[in-house]
N, C-alpha and C positions, 0 to 999 in steps of 0.2 A: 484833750487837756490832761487828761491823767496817764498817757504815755510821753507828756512834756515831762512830769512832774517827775514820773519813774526815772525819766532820764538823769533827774537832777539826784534824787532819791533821798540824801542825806546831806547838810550843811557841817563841815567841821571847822571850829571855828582856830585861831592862831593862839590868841591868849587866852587861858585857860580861868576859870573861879580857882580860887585860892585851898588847895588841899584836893583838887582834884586831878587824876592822871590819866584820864580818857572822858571825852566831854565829846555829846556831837546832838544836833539837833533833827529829827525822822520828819520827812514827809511821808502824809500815807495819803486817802481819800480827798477827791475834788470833786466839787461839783456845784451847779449852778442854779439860784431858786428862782424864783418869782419876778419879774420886773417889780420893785421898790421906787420909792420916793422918798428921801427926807425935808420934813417941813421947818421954818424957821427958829419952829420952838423943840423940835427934836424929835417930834414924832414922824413913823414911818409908816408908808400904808402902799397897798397897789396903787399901778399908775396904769393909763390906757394910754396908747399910741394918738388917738387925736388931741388931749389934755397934753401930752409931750409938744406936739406940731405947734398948740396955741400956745405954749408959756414958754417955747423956746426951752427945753429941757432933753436930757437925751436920755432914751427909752431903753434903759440898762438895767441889768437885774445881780445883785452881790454872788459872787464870788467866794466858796468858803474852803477852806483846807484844813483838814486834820491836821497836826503837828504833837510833836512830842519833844523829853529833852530825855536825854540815854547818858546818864552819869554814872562812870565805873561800871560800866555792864549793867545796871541797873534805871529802869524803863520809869518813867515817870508817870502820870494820868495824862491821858490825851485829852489836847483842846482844842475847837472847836477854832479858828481865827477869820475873821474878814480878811480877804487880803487886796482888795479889791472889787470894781464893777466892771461888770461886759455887756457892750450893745447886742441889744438883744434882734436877732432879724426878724421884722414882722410874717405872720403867719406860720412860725417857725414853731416846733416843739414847746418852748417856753414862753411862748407868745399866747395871750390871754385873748387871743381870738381866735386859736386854732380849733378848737371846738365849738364855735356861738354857728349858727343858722342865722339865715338872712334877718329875720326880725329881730332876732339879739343884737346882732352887729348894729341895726339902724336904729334901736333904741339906745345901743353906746355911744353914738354920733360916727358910726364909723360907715366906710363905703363898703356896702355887698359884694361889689364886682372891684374890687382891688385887687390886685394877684399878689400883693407879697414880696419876699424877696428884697427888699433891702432894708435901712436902719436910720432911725432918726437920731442925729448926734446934734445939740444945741437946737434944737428946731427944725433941723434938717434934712432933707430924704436923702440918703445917700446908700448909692450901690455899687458896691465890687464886681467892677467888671471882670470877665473872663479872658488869663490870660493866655493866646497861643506857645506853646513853645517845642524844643527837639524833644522826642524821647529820652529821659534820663538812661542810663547803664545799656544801652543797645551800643553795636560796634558799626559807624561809620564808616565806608571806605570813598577814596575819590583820587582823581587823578589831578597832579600841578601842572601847568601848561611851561610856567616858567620856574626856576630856582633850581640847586641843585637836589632837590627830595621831591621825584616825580608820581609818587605816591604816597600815600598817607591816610593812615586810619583813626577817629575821633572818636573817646568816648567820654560822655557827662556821666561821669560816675556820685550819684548820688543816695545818701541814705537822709533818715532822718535831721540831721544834724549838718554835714556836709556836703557839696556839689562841687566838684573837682573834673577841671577838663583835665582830660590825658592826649597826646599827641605821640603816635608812633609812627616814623618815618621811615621809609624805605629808599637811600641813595643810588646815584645811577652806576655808582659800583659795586649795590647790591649787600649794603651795610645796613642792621636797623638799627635806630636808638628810641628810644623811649623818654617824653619830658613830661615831669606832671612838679606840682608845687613848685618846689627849691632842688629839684633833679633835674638837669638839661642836658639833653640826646646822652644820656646813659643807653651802653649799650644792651641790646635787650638781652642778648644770653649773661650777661655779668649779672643783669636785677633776676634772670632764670637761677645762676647758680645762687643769689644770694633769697632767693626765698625757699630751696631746699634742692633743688633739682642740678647736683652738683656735677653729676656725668652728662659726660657727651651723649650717649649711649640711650639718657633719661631724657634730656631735651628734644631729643629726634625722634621719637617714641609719641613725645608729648604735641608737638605740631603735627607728625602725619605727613610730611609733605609727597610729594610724587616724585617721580627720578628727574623732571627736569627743574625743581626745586632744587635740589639736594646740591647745585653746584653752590645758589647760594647762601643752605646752609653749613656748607664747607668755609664759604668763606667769612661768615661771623664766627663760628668754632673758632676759626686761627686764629681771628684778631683776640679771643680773648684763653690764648691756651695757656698764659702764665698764671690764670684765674686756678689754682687746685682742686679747692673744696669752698663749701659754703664762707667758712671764717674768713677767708682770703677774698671773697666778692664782697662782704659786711664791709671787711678793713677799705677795702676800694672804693666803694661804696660812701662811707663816712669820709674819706679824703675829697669825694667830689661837694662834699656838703659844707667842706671848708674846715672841720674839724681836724687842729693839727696835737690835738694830747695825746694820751697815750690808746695802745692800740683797747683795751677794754670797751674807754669811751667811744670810740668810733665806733666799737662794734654798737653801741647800746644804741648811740644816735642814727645807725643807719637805721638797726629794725625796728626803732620809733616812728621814724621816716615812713617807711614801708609797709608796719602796723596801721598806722592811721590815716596816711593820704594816700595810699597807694590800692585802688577798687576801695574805697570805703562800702560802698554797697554787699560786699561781700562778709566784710567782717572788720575788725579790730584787734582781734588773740590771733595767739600762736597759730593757733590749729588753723587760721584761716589762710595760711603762709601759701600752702598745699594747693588750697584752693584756687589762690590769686597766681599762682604758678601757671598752672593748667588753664586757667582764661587767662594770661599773657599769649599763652602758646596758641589759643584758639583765634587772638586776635594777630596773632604773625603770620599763622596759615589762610587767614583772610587777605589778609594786607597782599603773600604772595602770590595769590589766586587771582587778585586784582592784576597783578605786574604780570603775569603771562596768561590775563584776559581768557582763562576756564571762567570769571563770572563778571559781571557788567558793575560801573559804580553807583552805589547805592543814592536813590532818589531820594532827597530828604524832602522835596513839597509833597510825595504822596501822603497818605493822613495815616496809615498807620505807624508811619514815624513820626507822628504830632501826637502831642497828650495836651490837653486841656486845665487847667489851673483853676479850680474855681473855687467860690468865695471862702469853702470850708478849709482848703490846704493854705490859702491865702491868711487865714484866720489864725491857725494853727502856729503860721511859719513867725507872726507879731504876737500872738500871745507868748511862745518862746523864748522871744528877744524881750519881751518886757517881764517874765518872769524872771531870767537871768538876772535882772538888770535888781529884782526886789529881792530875791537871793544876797544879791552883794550890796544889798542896805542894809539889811536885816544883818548879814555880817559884820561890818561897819559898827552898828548902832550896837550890837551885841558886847563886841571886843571894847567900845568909848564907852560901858556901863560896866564892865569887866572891873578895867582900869581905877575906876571910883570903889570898885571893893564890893559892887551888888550883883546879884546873878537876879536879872530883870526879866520880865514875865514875856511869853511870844506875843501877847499884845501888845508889849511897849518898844520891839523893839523891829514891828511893821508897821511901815508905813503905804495904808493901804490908796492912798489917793497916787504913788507914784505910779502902781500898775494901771488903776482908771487913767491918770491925766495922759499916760505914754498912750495907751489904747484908743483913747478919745481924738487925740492929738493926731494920729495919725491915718484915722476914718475921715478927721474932717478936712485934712489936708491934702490927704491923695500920696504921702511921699511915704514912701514902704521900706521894709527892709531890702534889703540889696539893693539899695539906692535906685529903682525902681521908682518913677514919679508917673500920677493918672491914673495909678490902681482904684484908687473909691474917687466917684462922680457922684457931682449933683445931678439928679434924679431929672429927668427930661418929663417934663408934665404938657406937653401943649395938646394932646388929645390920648385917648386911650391905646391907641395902636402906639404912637410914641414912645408912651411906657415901656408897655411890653417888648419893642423893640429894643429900647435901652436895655432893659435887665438880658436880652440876648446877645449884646454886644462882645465878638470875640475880639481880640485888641494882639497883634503878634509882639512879638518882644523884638523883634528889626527896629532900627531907627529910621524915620522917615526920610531923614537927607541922604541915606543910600540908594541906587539905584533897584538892586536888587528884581531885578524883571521877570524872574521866573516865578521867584514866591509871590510875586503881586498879581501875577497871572491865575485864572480859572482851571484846578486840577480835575483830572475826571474823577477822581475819588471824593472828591466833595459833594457829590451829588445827593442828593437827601440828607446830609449834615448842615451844610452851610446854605445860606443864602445866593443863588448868581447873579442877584439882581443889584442887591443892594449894597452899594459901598462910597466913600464921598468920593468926588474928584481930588485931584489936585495931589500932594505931597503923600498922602494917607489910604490914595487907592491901592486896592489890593490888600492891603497891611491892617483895615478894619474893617471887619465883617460881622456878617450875623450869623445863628445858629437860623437854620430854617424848622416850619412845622412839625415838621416828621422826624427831627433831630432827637436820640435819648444818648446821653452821658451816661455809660458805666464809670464805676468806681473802683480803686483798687480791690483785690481780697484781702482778707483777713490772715494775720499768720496762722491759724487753725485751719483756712480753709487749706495755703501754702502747703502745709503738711500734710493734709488730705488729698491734693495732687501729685505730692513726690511718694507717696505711700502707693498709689495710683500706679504711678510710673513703674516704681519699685515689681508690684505686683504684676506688671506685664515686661518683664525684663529685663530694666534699666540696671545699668550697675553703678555702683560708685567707681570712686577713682580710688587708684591705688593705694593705701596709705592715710587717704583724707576719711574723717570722720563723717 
């Protein structure tokens, strides 16, 4: 929650209080207390998870944000705001049963042998199933059977904020282009010279290829030898995006282009130009490696190219969307109290039940952000294995009316991760599974640990790249 917040970091609003010429409003500190109740007369108190189940109430705990208001350079008292409630997951850290022993629990009316794991929204048990999907920012290769681009390389480039397919094509006349957002089959040494790598000389350098490459990276060179230097691939660049002003703008709209959708995982600035160069290149020298089969195309049902989604990134990715979403009421409300001539207080101008009702609203429905539907289930109760089974549920992100034969089939790599036993018939075999016994989910690392590996590396050899920071 507090790398959502960092993202957002500061609110600045349009219209301004009256006599002032720099106005913005600080996020700092978040964080989550205690499951809460409020009663009809206004009082608030702890709530337990079975008194939720019986009065039909959902088992959420407030929501508080530091905030501030930075007028003229000058910082105001920070305060303390509700901005909102979050379902809390039973047995979880904030969960007021993570600590009780059996006899506690059975004096609160609670069950000893519950395992936890998911969240009562209006009365109701509901868990975030786990979803399968491809490895985010890995480079795909695969062969077309039919079309004219009989190779082709995929990558889901994702960061916190973004998740952007990229498509680079390799034609049977041995041309590549590259399509990602609002860029289609751009050619790939034109997006080379325009993220810095303006020589011929620098590009060949940068793929590596072998001498029976090299015919065809002769022949992308020519197609793009009226490209000079970097400006002249921007200007190119911006003409494909439809930009017909003057040449400035095209250049700004290309490297905005380029900046932001193009590896988003890698970066956003300047300096990351460098970077997204040199893995363009790494992803051309794959693509060719595939087209005169030095290596085989890449298996995507084996599991080290599946990553797992579970309830936490799940959590993360709608708490995001619905913070956004209190950001620009909070602005809204701000600017419409502006306009009346008050500068109104950050209590008055959150509304904290927007974030609850989007959050609530979309635990009890199941329909997620990215249009994603079936993400939170009601809670399968008909014996205690049941359960348990439910909360192991992995769910692939395929649609069932496709055929799809291979991924619905048993990989040898699933062996002690997933279940081979258990799956339903019919439309959805193969495509829902379970996590088996012996299954443990790592987690991403940390960007400390991040830098604790490239430090690693560093210390045993590795070099950077030319140029890049």
């Amino acid at each position: 929650m507090q790398v959502v917040v960092d993202e957002v970091g500061k609110l600045v609003p349009d219209i301004l209080p009256p006599n002032v010429t720099d106005f913005e409003m600080v996020f700092g500190k978040i964080w989550v207390e205690k499951p809460m109740i409020r009663e009809a007369d206004g009082t608030e108190r702890p709530i337990c998870p079975m008194e939720a189940r019986l009065r039909d109430l959902t088992y959420a705990a407030p929501v508080m944000l530091e905030m501030h208001y930075k007028k003229d350079g000058v910082e105001n008292e920070k305060k303390t705001i509700h901005i909102g409630n979050m379902p809390v997951m039973i047995k979880s850290t904030q969960c007021y049963l993570k600590e009780l022993n059996r006899e506690e629990l059975i004096k609160k009316g609670e069950d000893p042998m519950d395992p936890g794991g998911y969240f009562i929204v209006n009365g109701t048990e509901r868990v975030i199933v786990i979803i399968e999907d491809l490895s985010p920012n890995k480079i795909f290769v695969e062969r077309q059977k039919i079309g004219p681009y009989p190779y082709i390389a995929k990558i889901f480039s994702e960061d916190d904020q973004l998740r952007i397919p990229h498509l680079i094509q390799k034609s049977k006349a041995g041309l590549i282009n590259v399509t990602f957002t609002r860029i289609n089959k751009a050619s790939a040494v034109l997006l080379l010279k325009a993220l810095g790598l303006d020589k011929d000389k620098d590009i060949v350098e940068a793929i590596q290829p072998n001498d029976r490459m090299m015919s065809d990276i002769y022949i992308n060179l020519y197609e793009s030898t009226d490209i000079k230097n970097q400006k002249q691939a921007l200007i190119s660049l911006g003409k494909k995006l439809g930009v017909t002003q003057i040449e400035e703008k095209m250049i700004y709209k290309a490297q905005t282009m380029i900046d932001k959708f193009l590896f988003p995982h890698i970066g956003h600035d300047e300096n990351s130009r460098l970077l997204k160069a040199h893995y363009l290149a790494k992803c051309i020298r794959k693509l060719l490696q595939l087209s005169y089969s030095i290596i085989k195309e890449d298996d995507k049902d084996h599991y080290i190219n599946k990553r797992l989604r579970l309830c936490g990134e799940m959590m993360e990715g709608l708490f995001r969307f619905a913070f956004r979403i209190l950001v620009s009421d909070m602005k809204y409300n701000f600017e419409r109290l502006v306009k009346r001539g008050k500068l109104p207080s950050l209590q008055a101008i959150t509304r904290s039940q927007l974030l609850t009702s989007r959050i609530k609203s979309n635990l009890a429905t199941g329909e997620w952000v990215g249009g994603r539907r079936g993400v939170s289930q009601h809670l399968a109760r008909c014996n205690f294995v049941d359960t348990i089974s439910h909360l192991k549920r992995v769910v692939s992100s395929l649609t069932s009316s496709r055929e799809n034969f291979e991924a619905r089939d048993i990989h040898p790599t699933h062996w002690g991760k997933l279940c081979a036993c258990e799956t339903p018939e019919g439309p959805n075999v193969g495509l829902r599974k379970y996590l088996a016994i012996t299954c443990e989910i790592s987690t991403n690392v940390s960007k400390d640990d991040n830098k604790k590996i490239i430090d690693s590396l560093k210390n045993n050899g590795m070099e950077t790249i030319r140029g890049c920071k």
